[in-house]
C-alpha positions as CSV (number, residue, x, y, z in Angstrom):
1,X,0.0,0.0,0.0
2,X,1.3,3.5,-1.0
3,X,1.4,6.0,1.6
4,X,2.2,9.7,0.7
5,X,1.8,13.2,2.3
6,X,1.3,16.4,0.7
7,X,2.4,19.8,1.9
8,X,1.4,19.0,5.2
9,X,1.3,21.0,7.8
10,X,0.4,20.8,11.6
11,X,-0.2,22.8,14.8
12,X,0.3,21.8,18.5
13,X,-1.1,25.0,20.1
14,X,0.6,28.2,18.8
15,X,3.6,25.7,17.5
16,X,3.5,25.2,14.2
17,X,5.3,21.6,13.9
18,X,5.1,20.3,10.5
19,X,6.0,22.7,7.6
20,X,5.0,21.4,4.5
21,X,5.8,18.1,4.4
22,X,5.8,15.9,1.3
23,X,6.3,12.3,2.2
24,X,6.4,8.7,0.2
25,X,5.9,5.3,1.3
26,X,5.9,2.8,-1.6
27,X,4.2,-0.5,-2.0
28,X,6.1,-2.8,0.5
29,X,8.7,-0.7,1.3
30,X,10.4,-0.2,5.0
31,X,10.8,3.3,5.2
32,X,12.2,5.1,8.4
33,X,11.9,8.6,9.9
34,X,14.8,10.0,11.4
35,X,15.9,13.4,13.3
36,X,16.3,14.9,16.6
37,X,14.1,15.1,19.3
38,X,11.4,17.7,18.5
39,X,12.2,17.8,15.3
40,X,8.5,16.2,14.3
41,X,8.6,12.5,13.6
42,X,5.7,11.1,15.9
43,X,3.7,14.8,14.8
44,X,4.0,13.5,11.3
45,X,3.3,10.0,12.2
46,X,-0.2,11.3,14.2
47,X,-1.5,12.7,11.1
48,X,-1.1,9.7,8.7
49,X,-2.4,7.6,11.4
50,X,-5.1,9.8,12.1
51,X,-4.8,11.2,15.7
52,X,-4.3,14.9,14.6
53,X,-5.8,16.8,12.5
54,X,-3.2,18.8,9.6
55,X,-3.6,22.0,9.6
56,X,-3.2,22.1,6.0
57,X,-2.1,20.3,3.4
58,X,-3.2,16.1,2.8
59,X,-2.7,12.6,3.7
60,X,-3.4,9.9,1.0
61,X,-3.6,6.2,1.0
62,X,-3.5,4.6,-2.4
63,X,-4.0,7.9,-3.7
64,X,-7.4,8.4,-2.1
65,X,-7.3,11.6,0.8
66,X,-7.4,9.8,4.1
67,X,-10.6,12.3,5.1
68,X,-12.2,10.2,2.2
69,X,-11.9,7.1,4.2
70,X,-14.2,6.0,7.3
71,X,-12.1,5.2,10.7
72,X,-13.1,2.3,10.1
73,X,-11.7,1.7,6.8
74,X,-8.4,3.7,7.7
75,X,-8.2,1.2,10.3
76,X,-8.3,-1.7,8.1
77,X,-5.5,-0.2,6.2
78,X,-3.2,0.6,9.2
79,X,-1.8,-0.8,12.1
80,X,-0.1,1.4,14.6
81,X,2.6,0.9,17.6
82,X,2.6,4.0,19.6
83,X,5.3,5.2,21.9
84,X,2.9,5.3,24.8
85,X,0.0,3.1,25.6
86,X,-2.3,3.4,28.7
87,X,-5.6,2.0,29.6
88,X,-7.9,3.3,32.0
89,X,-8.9,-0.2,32.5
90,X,-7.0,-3.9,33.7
91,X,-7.2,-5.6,30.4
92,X,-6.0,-8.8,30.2
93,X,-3.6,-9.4,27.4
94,X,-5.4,-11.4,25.1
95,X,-8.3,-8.9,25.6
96,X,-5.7,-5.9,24.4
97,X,-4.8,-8.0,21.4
98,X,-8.4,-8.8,20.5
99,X,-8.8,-4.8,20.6
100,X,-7.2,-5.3,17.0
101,X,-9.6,-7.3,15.4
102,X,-12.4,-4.0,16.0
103,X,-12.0,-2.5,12.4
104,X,-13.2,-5.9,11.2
105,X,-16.1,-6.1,12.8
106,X,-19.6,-4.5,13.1
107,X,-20.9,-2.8,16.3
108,X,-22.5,-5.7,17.9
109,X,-20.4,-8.7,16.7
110,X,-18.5,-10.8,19.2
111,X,-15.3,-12.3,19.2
112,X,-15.1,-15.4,17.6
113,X,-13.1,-18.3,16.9
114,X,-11.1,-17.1,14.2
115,X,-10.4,-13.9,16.2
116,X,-9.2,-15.8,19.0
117,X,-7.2,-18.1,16.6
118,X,-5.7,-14.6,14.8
119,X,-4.5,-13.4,18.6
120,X,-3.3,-16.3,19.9
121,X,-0.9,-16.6,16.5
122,X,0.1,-12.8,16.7
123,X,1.1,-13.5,20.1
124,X,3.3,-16.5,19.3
125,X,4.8,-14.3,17.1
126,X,5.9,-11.6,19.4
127,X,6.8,-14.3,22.0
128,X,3.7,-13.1,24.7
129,X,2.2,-16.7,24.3
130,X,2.6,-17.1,28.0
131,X,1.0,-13.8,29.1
132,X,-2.3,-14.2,27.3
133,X,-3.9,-13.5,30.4
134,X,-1.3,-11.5,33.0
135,X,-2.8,-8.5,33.5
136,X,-1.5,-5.7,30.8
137,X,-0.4,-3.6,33.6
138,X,2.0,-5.6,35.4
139,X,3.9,-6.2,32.3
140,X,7.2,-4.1,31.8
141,X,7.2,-2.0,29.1
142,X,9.2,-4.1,26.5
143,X,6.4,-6.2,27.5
144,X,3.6,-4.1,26.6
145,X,5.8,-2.7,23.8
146,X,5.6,-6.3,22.4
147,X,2.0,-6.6,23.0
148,X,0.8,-3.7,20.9
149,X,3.0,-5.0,18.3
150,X,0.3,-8.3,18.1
151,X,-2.4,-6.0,18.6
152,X,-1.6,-4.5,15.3
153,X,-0.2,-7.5,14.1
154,X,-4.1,-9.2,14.8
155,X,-5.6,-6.1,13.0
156,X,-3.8,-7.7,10.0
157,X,-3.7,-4.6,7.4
158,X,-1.6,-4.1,4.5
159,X,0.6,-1.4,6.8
160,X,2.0,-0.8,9.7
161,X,3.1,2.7,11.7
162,X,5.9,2.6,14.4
163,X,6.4,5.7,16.6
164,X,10.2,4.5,17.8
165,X,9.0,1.1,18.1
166,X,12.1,-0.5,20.3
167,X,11.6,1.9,23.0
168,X,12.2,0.1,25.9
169,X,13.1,-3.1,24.4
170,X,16.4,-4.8,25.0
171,X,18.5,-5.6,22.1
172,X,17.7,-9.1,21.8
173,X,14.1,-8.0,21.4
174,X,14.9,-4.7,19.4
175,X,16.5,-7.2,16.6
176,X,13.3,-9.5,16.9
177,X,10.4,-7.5,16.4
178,X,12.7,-5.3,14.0
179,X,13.3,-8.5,11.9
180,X,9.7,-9.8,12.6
181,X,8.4,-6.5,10.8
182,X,10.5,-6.6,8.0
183,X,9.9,-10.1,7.0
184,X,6.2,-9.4,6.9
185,X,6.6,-7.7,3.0
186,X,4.2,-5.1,4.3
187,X,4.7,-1.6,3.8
188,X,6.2,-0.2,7.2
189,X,6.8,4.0,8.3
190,X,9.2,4.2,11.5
191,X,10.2,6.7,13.5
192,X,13.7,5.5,14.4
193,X,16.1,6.7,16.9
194,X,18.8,4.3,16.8
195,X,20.5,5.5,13.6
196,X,22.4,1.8,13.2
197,X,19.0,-0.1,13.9
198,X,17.6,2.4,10.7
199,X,20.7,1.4,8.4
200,X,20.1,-2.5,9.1
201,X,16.4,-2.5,8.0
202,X,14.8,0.3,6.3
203,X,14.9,0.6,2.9
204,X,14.7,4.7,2.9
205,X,15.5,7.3,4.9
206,X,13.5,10.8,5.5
207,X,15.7,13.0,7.4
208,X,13.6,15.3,9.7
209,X,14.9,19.1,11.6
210,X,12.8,21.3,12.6
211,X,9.7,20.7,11.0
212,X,10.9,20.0,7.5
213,X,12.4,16.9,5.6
214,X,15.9,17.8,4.5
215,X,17.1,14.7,2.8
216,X,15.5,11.4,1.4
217,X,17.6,8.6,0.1
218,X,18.6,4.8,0.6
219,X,20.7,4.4,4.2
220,X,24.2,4.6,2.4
221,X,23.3,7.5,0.7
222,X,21.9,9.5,4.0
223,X,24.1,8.5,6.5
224,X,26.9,10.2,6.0
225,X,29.3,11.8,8.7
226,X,28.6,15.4,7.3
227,X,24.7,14.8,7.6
228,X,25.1,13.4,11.1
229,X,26.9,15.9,12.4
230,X,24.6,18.7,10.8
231,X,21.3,17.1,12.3
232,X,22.8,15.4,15.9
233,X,25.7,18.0,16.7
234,X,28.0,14.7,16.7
235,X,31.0,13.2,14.9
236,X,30.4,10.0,13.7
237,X,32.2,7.3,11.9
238,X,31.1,4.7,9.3
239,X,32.3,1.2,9.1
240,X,31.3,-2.3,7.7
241,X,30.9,-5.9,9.3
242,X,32.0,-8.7,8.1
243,X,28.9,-9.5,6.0
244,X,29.3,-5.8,4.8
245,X,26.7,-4.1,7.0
246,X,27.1,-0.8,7.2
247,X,27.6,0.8,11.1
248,X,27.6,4.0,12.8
249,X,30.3,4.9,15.4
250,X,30.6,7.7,17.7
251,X,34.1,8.2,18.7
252,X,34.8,9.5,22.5
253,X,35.8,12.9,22.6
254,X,38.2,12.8,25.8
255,X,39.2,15.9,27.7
């Protein structure tokens, strides 16, 4: 599914965040969304998946505007992993992962045995089998991290949006549900912070400061040691593994 934005703007109060954004996610592809804090990666992420309104300017989905679309049918189309998830309720697990099957239902229809099939395999994919029914609050917040993940998994749409989605996670998990997402062939917008994590699985880069996108390329192209230091402040080095994956350094600076 093709994801693109169009001059886009956005307002938080009297801030004006996004300034005219224009934004492409092809069929299938992994694309992430790097930049400094504040710079406007989950604000941009918010309007394509529909949490705040643009203050000008368009979201489209296969070329359609996304105001065009129901919730419903947006939600068929997307499945998102926020940075922060609360409840104002003790949902067991199982019942938070069934909370992605909603967009395929109609108001009154229960959970069936599909559904419950559909959770129980988007769990076992996430490794949460055994937690089905902890409560969602006493989980840490890898944990939870890694339940939202089958949530959105279970709503099973053609994309998926992840606002920094290893936040919390330690890196054996970080690599899992990096390399779970990837292998899925669906088409996948990030917000990364981890600048090595975006060079060993997105397929683009959109380089974000201050509101505006600033560069757009494949990994090699955009992370360079001159664009590093112009949007982190920092020196970095680049480097290669033995299977010729590129890496990031930061060399200590010692006084």
């Amino acid at each position: 599914m093709k994801i693109e934005t169009k001059a886009l703007e956005a307002l938080l109060g009297e801030n004006h965040i996004l300034k005219g954004i224009d934004f492409e996610a092809g069929d299938g592809e992994f694309v992430g969304i790097i930049g400094p804090n504040g710079s406007g990666k989950s604000t941009l992420l918010r309007c394509i998946y529909r949490v705040l309104a643009p203050a000008g300017g368009a979201v489209f989905l296969e070329g359609k505007k996304l105001q065009d679309y129901s919730v419903r049918q947006s939600a068929q189309k997307m499945g998102v992993v926020a940075q922060h998830n609360y409840y104002n309720f003790d949902f067991q697990v199982r019942e938070v992962v069934l909370m992605g099957r909603a967009p395929h239902k109609r108001a009154l229809d229960r959970d069936n045995a599909e559904d419950y099939h559909i959770v129980k395999k988007a769990l076992e994919k996430v490794g949460m089998s055994e937690f089905a029914e902890r409560s969602f609050s006493t989980l840490s917040g890898g944990e939870q991290q890694r339940v939202i993940l089958a949530r959105a998994l279970a709503q099973q749409t053609p994309c998926l949006i992840l606002d920094e989605p290893t936040n919390h996670l330690d890196i054996q998990y970080q690599l899992q549900l990096m390399e779970l997402v990837k292998s899925l062939g669906k088409t996948v917008i990030s917000a990364v912070h981890d600048l090595n994590i975006a060079a060993m699985y997105c397929d683009k880069l959109w380089v974000m400061q201050n509101g505006t996108v600033i560069a757009a390329g494949f990994p090699e192209e955009i992370l360079t040691p001159t664009l590093i230091r112009r949007v982190y402040g920092v020196e970095a080095e680049l480097c290669r593994d033995s299977l010729g994956q590129m890496h990031i350094l930061y060399p200590c600076v010692r006084r």
